[in-house]
BAMINU-146470 format. One line per field, with one value per atom (N, C-alpha, C, O, CB): atom name; residue in one letter; residue number from 1; x, y, z. Coordinates in Angstrom, 2 decimals. Glycine has a CB too. Layout:
BEGIN
a: CA|...
r: A|...
k: NUM|...
X: X|...
Y: Y|...
Z: Z|...
***
This chain:
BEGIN
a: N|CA|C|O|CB|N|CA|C|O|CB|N|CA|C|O|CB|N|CA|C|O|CB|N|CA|C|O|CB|N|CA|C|O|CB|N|CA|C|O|CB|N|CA|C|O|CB|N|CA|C|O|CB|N|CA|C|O|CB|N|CA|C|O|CB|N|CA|C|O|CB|N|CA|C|O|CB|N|CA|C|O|CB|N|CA|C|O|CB|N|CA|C|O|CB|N|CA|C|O|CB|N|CA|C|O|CB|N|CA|C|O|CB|N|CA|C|O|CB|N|CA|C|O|CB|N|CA|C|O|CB|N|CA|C|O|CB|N|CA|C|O|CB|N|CA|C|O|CB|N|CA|C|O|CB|N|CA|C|O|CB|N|CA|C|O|CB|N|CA|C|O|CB|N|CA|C|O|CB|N|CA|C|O|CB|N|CA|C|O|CB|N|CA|C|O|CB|N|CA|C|O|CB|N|CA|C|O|CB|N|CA|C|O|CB|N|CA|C|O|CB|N|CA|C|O|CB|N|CA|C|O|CB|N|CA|C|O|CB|N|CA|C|O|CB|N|CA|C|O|CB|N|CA|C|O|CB|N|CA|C|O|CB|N|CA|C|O|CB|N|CA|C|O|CB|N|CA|C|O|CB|N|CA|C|O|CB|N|CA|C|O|CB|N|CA|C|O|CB|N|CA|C|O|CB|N|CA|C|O|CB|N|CA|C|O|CB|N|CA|C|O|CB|N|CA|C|O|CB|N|CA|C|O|CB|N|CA|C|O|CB|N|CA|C|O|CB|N|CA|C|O|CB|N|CA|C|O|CB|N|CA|C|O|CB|N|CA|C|O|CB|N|CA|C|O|CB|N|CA|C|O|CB|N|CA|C|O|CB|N|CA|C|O|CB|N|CA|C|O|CB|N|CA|C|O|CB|N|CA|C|O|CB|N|CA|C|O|CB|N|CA|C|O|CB|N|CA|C|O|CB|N|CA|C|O|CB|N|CA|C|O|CB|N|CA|C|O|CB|N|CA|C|O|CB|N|CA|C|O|CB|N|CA|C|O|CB|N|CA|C|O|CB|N|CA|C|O|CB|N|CA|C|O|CB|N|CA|C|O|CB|N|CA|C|O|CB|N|CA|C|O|CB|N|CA|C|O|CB|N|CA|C|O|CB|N|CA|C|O|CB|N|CA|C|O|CB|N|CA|C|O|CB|N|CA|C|O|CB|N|CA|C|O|CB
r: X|X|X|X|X|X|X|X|X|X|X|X|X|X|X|X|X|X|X|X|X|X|X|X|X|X|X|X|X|X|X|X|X|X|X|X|X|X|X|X|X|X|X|X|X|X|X|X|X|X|X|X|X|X|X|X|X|X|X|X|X|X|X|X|X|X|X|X|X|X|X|X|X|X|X|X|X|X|X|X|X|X|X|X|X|X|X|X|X|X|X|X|X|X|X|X|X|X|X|X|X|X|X|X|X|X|X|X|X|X|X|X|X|X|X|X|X|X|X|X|X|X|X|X|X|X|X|X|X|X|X|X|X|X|X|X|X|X|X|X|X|X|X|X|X|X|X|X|X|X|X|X|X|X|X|X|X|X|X|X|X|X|X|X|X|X|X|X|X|X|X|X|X|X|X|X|X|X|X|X|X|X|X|X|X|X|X|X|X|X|X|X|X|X|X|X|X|X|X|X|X|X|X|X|X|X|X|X|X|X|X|X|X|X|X|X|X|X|X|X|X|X|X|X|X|X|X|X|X|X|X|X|X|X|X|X|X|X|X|X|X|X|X|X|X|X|X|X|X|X|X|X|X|X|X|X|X|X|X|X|X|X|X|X|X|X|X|X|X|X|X|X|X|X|X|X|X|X|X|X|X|X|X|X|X|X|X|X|X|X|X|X|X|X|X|X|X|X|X|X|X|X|X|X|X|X|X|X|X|X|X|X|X|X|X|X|X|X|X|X|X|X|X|X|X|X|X|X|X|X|X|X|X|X|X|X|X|X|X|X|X|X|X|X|X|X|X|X|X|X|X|X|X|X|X|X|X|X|X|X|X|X|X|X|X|X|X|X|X|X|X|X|X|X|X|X|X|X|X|X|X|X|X|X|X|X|X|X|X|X|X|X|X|X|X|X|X|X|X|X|X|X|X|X|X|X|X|X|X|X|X|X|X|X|X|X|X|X|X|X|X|X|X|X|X|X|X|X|X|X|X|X|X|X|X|X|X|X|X|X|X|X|X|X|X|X|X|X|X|X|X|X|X|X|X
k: 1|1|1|1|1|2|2|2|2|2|3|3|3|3|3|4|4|4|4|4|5|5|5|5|5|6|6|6|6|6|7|7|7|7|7|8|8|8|8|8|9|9|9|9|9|10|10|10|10|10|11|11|11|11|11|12|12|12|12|12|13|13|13|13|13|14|14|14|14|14|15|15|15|15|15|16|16|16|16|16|17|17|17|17|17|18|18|18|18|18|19|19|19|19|19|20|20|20|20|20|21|21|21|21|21|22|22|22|22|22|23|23|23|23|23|24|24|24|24|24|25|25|25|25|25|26|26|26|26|26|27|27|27|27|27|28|28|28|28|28|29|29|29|29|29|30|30|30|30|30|31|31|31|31|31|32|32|32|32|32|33|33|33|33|33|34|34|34|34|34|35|35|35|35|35|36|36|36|36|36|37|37|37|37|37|38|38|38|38|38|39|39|39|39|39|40|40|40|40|40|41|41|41|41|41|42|42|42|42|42|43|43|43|43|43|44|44|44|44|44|45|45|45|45|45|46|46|46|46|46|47|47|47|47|47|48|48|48|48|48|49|49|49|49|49|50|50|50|50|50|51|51|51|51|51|52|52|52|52|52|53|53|53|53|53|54|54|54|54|54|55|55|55|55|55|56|56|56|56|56|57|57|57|57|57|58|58|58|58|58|59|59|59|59|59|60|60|60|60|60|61|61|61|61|61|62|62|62|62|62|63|63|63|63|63|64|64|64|64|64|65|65|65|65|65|66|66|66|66|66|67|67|67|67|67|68|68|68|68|68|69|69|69|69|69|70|70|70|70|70|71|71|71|71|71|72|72|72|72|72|73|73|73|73|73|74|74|74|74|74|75|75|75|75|75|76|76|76|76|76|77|77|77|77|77|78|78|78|78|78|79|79|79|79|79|80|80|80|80|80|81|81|81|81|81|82|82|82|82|82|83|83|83|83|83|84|84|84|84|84|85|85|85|85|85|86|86|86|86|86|87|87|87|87|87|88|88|88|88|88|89|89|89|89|89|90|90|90|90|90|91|91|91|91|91
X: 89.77|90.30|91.82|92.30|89.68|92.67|94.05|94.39|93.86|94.66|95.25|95.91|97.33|97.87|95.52|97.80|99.22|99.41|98.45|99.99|100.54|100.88|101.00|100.73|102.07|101.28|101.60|103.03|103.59|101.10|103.79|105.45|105.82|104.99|106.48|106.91|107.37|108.20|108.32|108.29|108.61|108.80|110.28|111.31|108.53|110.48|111.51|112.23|111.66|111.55|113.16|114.12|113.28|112.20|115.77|113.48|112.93|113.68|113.27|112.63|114.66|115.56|114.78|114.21|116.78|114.30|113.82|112.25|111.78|113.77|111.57|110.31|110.44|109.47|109.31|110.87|111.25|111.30|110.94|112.14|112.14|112.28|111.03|110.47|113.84|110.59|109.41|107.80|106.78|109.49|107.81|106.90|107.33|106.48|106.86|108.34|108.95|108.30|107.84|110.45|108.53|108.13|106.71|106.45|109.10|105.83|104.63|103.28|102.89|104.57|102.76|101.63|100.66|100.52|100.88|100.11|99.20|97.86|97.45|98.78|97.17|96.31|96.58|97.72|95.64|95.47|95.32|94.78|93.63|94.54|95.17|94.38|94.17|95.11|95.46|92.80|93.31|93.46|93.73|92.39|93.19|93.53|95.06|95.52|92.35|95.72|97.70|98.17|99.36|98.93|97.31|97.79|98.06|97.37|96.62|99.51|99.51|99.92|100.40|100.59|99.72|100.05|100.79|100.36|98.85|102.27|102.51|102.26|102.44|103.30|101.73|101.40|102.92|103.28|99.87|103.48|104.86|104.95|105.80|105.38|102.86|102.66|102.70|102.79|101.33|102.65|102.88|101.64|101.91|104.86|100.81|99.77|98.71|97.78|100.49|98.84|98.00|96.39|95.38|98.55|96.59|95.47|94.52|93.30|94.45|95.56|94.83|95.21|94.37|95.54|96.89|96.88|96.09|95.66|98.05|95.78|95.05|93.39|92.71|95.11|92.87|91.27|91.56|91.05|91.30|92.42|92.45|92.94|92.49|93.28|94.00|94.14|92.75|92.33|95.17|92.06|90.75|89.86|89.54|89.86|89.72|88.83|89.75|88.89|89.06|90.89|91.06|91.00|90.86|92.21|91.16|91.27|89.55|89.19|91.85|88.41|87.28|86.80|85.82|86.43|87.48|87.03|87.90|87.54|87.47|88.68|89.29|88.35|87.43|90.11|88.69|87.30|86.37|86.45|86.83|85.23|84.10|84.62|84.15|83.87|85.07|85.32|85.93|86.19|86.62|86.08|86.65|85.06|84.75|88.17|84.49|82.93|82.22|81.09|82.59|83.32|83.18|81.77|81.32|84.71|81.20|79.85|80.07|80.95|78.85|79.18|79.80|79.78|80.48|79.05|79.16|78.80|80.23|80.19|76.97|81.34|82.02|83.45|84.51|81.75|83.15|84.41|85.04|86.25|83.96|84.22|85.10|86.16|87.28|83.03|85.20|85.85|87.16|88.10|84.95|87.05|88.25|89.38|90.31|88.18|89.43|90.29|90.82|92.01|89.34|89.96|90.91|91.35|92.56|89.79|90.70|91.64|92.58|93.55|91.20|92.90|93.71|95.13|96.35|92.70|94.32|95.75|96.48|97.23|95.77|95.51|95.30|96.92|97.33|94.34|97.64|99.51|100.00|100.62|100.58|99.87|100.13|99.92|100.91|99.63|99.03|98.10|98.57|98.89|96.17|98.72|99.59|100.93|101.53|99.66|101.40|103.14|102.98|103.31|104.08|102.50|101.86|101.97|102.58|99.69|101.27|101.07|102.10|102.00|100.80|103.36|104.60|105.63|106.46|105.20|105.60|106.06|107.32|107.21|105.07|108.99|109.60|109.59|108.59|109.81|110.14|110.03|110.60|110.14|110.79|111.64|112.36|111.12|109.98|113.47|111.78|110.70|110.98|110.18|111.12|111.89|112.11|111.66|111.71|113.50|111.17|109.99|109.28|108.65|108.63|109.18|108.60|106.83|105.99|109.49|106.61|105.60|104.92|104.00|106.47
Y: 113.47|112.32|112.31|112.32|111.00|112.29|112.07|110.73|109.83|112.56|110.58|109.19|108.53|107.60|108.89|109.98|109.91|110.02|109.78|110.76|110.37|111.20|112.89|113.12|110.64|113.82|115.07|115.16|114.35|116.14|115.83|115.43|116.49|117.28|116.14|116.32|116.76|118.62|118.72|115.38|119.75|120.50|120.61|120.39|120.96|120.95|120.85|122.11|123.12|119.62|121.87|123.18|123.91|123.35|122.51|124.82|125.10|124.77|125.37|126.33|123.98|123.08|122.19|122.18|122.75|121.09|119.62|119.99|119.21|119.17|121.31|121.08|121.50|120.83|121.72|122.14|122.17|121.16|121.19|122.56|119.63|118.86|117.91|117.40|118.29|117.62|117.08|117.67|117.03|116.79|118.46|119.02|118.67|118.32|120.58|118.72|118.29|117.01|116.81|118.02|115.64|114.96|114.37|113.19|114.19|115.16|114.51|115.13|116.29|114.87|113.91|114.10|115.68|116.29|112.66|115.85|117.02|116.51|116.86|117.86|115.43|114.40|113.42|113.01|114.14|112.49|111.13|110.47|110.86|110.91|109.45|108.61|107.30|106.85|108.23|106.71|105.73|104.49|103.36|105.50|104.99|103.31|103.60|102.79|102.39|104.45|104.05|103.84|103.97|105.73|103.55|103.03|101.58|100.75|103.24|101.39|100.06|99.71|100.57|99.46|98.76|98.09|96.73|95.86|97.92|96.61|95.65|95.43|96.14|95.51|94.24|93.77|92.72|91.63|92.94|93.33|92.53|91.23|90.37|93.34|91.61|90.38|88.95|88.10|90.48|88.66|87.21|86.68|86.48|85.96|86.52|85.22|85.47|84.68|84.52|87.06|87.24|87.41|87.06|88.47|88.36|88.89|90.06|90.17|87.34|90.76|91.53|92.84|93.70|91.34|92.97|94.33|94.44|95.52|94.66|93.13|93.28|93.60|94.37|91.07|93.17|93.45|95.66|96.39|92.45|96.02|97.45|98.20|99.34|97.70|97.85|98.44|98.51|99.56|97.65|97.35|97.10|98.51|99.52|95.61|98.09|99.62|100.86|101.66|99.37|101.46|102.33|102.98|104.08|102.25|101.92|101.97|102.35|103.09|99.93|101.51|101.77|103.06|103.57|100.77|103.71|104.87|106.26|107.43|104.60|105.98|106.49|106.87|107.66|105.53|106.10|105.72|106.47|107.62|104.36|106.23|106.34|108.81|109.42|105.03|109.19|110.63|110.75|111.89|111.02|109.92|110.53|110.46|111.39|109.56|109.75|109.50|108.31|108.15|110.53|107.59|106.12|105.57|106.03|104.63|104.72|104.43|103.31|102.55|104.28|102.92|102.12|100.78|100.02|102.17|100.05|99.12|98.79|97.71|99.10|99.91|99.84|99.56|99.07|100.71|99.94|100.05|98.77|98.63|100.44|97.83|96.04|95.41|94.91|94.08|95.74|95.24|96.00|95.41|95.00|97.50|97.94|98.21|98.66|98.45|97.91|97.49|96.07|95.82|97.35|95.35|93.73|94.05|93.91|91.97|94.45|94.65|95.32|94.59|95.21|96.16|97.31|96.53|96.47|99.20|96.08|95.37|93.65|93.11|95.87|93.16|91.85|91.36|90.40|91.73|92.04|91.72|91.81|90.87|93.16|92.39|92.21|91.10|90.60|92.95|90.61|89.41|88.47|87.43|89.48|88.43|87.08|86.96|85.90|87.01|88.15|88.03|87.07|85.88|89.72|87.63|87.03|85.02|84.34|87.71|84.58|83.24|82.19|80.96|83.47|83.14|82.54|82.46|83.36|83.37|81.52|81.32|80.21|79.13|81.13|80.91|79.70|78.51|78.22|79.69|77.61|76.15|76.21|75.34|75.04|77.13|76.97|76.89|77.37|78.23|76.12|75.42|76.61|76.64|73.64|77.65|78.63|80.02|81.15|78.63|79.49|81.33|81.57|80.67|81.34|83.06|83.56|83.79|84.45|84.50|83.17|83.37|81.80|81.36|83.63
Z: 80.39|81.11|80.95|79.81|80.60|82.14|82.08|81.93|82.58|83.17|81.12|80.92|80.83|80.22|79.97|82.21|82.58|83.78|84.52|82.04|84.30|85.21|84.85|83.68|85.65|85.49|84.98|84.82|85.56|85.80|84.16|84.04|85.58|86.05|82.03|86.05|86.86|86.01|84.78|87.51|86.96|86.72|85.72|86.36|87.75|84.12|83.99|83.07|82.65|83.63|82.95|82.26|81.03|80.86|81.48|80.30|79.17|77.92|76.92|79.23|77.75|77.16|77.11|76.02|77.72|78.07|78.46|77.63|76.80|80.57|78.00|77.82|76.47|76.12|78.74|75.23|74.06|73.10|71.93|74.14|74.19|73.24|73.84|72.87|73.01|74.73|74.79|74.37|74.63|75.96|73.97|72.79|71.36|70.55|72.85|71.11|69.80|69.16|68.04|70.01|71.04|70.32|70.77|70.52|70.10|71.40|71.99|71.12|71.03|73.73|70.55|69.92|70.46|71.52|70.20|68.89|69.28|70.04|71.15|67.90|68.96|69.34|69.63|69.39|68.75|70.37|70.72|69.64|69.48|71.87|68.62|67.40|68.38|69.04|65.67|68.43|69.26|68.35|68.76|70.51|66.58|66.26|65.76|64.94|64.79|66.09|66.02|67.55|67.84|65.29|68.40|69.86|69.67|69.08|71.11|70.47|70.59|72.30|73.04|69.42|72.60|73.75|73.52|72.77|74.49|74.46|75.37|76.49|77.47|75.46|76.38|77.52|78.18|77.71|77.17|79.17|79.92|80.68|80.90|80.94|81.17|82.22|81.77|82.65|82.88|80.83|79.66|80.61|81.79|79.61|80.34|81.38|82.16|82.28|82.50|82.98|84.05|83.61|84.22|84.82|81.78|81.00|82.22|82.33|80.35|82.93|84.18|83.36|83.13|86.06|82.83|81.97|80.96|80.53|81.40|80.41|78.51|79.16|78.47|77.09|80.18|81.02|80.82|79.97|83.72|81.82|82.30|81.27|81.26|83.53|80.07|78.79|78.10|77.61|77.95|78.07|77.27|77.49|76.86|77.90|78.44|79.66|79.27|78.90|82.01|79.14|79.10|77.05|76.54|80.08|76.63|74.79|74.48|73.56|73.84|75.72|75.19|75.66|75.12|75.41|76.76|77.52|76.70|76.85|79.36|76.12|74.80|73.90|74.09|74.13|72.61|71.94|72.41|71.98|72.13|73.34|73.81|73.64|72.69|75.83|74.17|74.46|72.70|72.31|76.08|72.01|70.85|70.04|69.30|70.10|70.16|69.75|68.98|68.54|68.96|69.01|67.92|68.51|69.56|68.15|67.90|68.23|68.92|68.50|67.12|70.34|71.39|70.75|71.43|72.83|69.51|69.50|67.92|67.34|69.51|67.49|67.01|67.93|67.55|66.29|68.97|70.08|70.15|70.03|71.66|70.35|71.01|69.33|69.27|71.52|68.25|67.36|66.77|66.23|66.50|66.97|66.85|67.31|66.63|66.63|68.78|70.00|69.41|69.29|71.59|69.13|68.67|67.27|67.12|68.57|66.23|65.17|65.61|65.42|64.07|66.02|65.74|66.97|66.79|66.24|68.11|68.60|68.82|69.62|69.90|67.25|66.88|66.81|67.46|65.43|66.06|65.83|67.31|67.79|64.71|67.68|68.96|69.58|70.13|69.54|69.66|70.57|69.65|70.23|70.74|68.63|68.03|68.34|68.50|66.53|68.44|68.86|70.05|70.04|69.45|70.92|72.41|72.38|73.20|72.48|71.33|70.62|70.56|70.65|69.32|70.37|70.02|71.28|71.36|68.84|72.18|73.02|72.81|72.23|73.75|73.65|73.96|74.04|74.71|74.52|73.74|74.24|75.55|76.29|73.34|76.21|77.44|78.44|78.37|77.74|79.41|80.60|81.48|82.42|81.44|81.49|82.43|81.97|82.47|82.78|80.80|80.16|81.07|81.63|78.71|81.52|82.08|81.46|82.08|82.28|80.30|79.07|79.43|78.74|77.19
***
């Protein structure tokens, strides 16, 4: 399963240092997500789906999947919690 785009064609300079720094593996419990949309909960639905379809090809047992998606991106979802007082937050 792809879970990018493919990179576009580049120098052998460019592709040197982007091996340098791109994971060998996928871990999916050091994945994290922001979510930008503050409110819609339409990215945190299609992240959900893609963290469990993760998971699921790495082999975790399906009925371990929901709880380790919320632990693992629980700090997150509290940052989320802490909203402005400004009446013009986009949050």
């Amino acid at each position: 399963m792809q879970y990018y785009i493919e990179p576009a064609e580049q120098t052998d300079d460019v592709k040197a240092q982007l091996a340098a720094i791109t994971p060998k593996s996928l871990d999916p419990e050091k994945l994290t997500l922001l979510d930008p949309a503050c409110g819609s909960g339409h990215i945190l639905v299609e992240a959900y789906d893609l963290f469990k379809a993760i998971y699921q090809e790495r082999g975790y047992r399906s009925k371990d999947i929901p709880r380790l998606i919320l632990q693992e991106t629980y700090s997150a979802w509290k940052l989320m919690t802490v909203r402005p007082s400004s009446p013009r937050s986009p949050c």
